[in-house]
N, C-alpha and C positions, 0 to 999 in steps of 0.2 A: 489833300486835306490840310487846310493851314490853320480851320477854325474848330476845337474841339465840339465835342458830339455833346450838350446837356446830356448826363445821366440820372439826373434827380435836383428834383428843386427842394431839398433838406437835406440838411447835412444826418453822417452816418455815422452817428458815435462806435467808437471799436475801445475795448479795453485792453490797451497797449501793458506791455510789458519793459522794463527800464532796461535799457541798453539790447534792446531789440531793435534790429530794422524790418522797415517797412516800405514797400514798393510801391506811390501814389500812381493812380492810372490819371494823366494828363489829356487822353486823345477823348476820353467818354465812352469808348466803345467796349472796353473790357466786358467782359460777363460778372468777373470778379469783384463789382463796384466795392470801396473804393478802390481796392489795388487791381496792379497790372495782370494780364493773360497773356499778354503779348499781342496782342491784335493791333499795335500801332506798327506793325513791322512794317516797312513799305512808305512812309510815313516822315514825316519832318517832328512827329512826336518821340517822347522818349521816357521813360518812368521817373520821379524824381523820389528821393529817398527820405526817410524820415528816420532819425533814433529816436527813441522814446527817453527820456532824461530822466520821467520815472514812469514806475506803475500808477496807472490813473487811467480814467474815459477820456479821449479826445474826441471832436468831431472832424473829421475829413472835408474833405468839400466834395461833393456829386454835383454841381452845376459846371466847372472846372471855368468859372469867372471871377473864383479870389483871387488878390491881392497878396495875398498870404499862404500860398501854398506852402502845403496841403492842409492846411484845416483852414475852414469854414473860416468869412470875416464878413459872411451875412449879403454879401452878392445878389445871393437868390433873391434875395427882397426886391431886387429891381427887374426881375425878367417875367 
């Protein structure tokens, strides 16, 4: 698998907490959209990380065709 799995064509707002991490799922296949389950085991995927800088709504990206991971940079617009 070299090409991530679309998991959503709209991003997934989460309200983050400040100096929180957070596990993006990269591969699509999580069950966990957006974060990882670990289903990229096996895989050339790997989770990437987020801290939260503050408390506030972010949006994720669930198409995993940002620019900007892990949040959304509107991607989805083109698929």
């Amino acid at each position: 698998m070299s090409e991530p799995v679309v998991a959503g064509t709209a991003p997934i707002g989460v309200a983050v907490e400040s100096g929180k991490s957070y596990w993006w799922c990269t591969c699509g296949r999580s069950s966990k959209q957006p974060f990882c389950d670990g289903s990229h085991k096996g895989s050339d995927f790997a989770p990437q990380q987020y801290v939260a800088s503050e408390s506030k709504t972010v949006y994720f990206c669930a198409c995993k065709a940002t620019k900007n991971g892990p949040l959304c940079d509107g991607s989805h617009k083109a698929l």
